[in-house]
N, C-alpha and C positions, 0 to 999 in steps of 0.2 A: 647762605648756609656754608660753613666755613668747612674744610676737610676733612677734619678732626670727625665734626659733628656728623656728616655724613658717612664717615665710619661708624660709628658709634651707631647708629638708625641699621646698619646694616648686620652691625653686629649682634642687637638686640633682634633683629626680627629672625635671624637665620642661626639663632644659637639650638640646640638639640634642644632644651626645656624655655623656651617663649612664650609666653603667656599674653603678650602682644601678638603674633604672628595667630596664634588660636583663635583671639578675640577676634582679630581680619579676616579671618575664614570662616569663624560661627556668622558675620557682619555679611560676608559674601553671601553667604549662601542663603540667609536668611531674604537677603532684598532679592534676589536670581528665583528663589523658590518664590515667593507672595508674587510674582510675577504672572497673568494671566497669559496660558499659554501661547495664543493669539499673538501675541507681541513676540513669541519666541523664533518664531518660524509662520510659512505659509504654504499652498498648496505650489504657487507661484515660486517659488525660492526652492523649496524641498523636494518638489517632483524631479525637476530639471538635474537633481542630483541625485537621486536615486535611480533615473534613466541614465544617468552618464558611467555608473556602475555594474548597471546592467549587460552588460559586454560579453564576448562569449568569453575573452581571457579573464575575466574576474570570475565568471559562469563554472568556466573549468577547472580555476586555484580553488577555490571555492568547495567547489567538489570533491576536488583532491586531499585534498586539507584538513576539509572538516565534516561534510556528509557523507562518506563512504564511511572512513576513521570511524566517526558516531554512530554509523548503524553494525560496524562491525562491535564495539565496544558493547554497545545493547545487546547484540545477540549473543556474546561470551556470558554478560554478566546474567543471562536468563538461562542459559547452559548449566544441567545438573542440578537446576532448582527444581522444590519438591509444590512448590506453590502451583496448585490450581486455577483456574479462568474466574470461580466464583470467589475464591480468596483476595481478587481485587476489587469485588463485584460488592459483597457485604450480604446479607439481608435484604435491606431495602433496594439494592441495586438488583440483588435478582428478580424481586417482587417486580422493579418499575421496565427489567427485560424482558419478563414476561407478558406485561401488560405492552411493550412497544410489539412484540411478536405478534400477539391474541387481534391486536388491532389491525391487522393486516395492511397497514398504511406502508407506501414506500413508491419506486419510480416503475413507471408502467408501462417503460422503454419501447415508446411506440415510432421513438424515434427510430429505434431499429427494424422495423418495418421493411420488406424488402430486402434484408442486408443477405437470408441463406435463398438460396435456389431449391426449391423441392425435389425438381429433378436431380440435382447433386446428389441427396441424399439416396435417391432410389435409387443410381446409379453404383452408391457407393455401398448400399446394404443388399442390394436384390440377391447380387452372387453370393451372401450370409447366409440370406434366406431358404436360397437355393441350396446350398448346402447342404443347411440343415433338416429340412426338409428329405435329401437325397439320402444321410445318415440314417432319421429315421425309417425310411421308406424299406431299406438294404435289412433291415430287423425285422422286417415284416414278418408272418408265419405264411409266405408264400413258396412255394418249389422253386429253387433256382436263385430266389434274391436273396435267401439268406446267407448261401455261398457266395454270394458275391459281396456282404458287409462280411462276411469272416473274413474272408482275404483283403477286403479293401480299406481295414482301418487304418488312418493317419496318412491315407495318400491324399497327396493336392488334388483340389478342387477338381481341374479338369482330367485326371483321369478316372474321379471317382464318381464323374457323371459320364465319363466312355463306358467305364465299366458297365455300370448300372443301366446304359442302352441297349448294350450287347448282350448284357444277360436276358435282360425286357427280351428283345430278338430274339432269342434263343429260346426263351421260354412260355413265349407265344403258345403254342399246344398245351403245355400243362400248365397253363392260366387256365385255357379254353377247358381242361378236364378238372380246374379246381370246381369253374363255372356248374360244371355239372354234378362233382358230388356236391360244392352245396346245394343247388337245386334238390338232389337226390336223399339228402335229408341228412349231412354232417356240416351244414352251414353254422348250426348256432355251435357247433363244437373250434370251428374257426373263428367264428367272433369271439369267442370266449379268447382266445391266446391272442387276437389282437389286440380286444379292450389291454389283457396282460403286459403285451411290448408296449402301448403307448402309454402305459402307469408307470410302466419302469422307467420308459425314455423321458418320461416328464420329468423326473427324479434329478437328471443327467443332462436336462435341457439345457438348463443358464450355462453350465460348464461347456458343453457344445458349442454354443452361441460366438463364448468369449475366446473361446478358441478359434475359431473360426473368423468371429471381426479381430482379433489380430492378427492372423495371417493376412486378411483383406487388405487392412491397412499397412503392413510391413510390404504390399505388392508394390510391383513401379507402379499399375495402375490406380490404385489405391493412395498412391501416397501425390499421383497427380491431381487425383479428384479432392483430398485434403485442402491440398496447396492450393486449389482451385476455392475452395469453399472460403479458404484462409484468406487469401486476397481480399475474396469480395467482402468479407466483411468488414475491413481494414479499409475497405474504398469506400464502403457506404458511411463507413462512422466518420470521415477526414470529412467528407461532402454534408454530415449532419449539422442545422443550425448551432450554434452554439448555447442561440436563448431558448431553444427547446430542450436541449439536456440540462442544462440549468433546470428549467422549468418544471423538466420531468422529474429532478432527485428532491426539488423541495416540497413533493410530494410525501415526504418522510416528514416523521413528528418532530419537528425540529424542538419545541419548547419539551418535547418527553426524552426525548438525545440530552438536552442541555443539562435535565433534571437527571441523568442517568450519569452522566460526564461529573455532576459535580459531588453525587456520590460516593462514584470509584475512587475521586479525590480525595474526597474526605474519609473511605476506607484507607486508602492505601496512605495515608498521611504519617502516620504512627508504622507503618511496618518495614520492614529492614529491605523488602524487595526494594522499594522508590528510593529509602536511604544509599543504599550502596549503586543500583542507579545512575543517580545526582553524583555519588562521588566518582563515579567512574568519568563519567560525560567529565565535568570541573577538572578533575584531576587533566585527562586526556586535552583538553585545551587551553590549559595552562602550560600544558609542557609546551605546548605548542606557538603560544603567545606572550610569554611571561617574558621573554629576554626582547621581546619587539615593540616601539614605541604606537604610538597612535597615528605620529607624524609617516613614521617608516611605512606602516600598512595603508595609511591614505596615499602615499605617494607612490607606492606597488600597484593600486588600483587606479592610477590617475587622477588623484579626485583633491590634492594637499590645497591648489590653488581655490578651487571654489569653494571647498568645507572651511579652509582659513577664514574668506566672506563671509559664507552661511553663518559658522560658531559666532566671529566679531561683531555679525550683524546682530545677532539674539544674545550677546553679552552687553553689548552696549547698553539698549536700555538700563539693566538691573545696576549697571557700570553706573549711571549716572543719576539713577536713584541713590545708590549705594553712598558716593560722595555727596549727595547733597542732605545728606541725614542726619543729626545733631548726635548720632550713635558715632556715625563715623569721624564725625568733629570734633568730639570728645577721645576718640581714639585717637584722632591726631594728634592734639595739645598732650596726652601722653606720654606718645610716641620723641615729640621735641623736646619736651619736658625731662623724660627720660636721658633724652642723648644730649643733652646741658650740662647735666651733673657729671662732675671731674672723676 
């Protein structure tokens, strides 16, 4: 092939409108695609490359990059939208929600078994309890304790069970002479305005309760017995098999999830939420990749020397199908043919 000519081949395949260069590419890609995967790659070739990227600095670019980035971008784009939960759902997705609900199927975390301590809990509710119990008691229609909830509302726990002994104490005798007029026949006129405090207090319970477990918990003792509970559960799930919580979540309707997933899909296909989206994600990593090669991001992750293999290895084949094809041998005799003429 004389100089001229090998110009001229280079000039016909790399001119802006090539119709040669096209037909190479439609030619490519055609033999590369009728390819059975199998010949492309293997688990043997591809593992060893997919664990040599797994790194904790690929781990960490990675993150930084592109999955923080991305969930930040998703939560904007869902910010101030008027779309509700069922408007990705459809119809039939709520129908087949409700039937995954109705079913009661799901994981029955027995693996957690163990993980709280009881006592934690008693130890961390009893002084609640006691409390609230002490609140209502101070309402009672008794001599003596009801002065002492008049004065003692919003004080901390222990001195609103001081009080409450001291007053007890103190009013030892006129308990002793309630004892007696009820006996003496104004008992059921006392029942009557008990039953009354504890209708009202019940009214006022929950609020009671939750005021009280948060100060419990806002205590240092409280916030150690948290800490305490926190831990162990953290220690029991790290110590949990792994093929039992597996085990446990495919207790879920996996084939009524799938039928639910490809739903929301097919709702949310057509609507502008998924459209914009898509473009936010695309947009967002394109800015981010668009000025950087294939070769530049493989060699950033270590990985140029053995994906060069990998790629050359799974082109080759389609490579040598490709030339021994009468498509391409008639593309050639063109291609010469072409770069002949003066």
């Amino acid at each position: 092939m004389s100089q001229a000519q090998r110009a001229k081949i280079q000039q016909l395949l790399s001119a802006p409108q090539s119709p040669l260069r096209d037909e190479l590419l439609r030619l490519g890609f055609a033999s590369l695609s009728s390819l059975p995967l199998a010949s492309l790659t293997s688990a043997a070739t591809l593992a060893p490359l997919v664990s040599a990227a797994l790194t904790r600095d690929s781990a960490t670019r990675i993150t930084e990059r592109h999955v923080v980035p991305g969930i930040r971008r998703v939560t904007s784009g869902f910010k101030g939208r008027p779309e509700q939960v069922r408007a990705a759902l459809g119809m039939q997705g709520e129908q087949e929600l409700h039937g995954i609900v109705a079913s009661g199927k799901g994981p029955r975390f027995a693996w957690l078994k163990g993980a709280i301590d009881p006592d934690d809990f008693r130890q961390l509710l009893a002084p609640v309890v006691q409390q609230v119990l002490v609140q209502f008691t101070t309402k009672l229609p008794i001599p003596g304790l009801g002065v002492a909830g008049a004065g003692g509302g919003g004080g901390a726990l222990g001195d609103l069970v001081g009080r409450l002994g001291r007053q007890v104490q103190k009013s030892a005798g006129q308990l002793a002479d309630v004892g007696k007029s009820v006996m003496s026949g104004i008992g059921g006129e006392l029942e009557k305005r008990m039953q009354s405090v504890a209708r009202d207090f019940s009214q006022t319970a929950t609020t009671e309760f939750r005021s009280a477990l948060l100060d419990r918990l806002k205590s240092a003792d409280g916030q150690v017995i948290v800490k305490r509970i926190r831990d162990r559960v953290v220690e029991h799930i790290l110590g949990a098999k792994l093929d039992e919580v597996v085990t446990d979540f495919m207790y879920l309707p996996v084939d009524d999830i799938a039928k639910l997933t490809v739903s929301i899909l097919d709702t949310l296909h057509d609507q502008p939420l998924l459209h914009d989206l898509l473009t936010l994600e695309i947009e967002g990593v394109l800015k981010e990749l668009e000025q950087r090669s294939l070769a530049d991001m493989l060699g950033e992750a270590g990985l140029l020397d053995a994906a060069r293999t990998q790629i050359l290895g799974a082109v080759e084949p389609g490579l040598t199908q490709l030339v021994k094809s009468d498509e391409f041998g008639g593309w050639l005799a063109r291609v010469l043919d072409e770069s002949s003429k003066p």
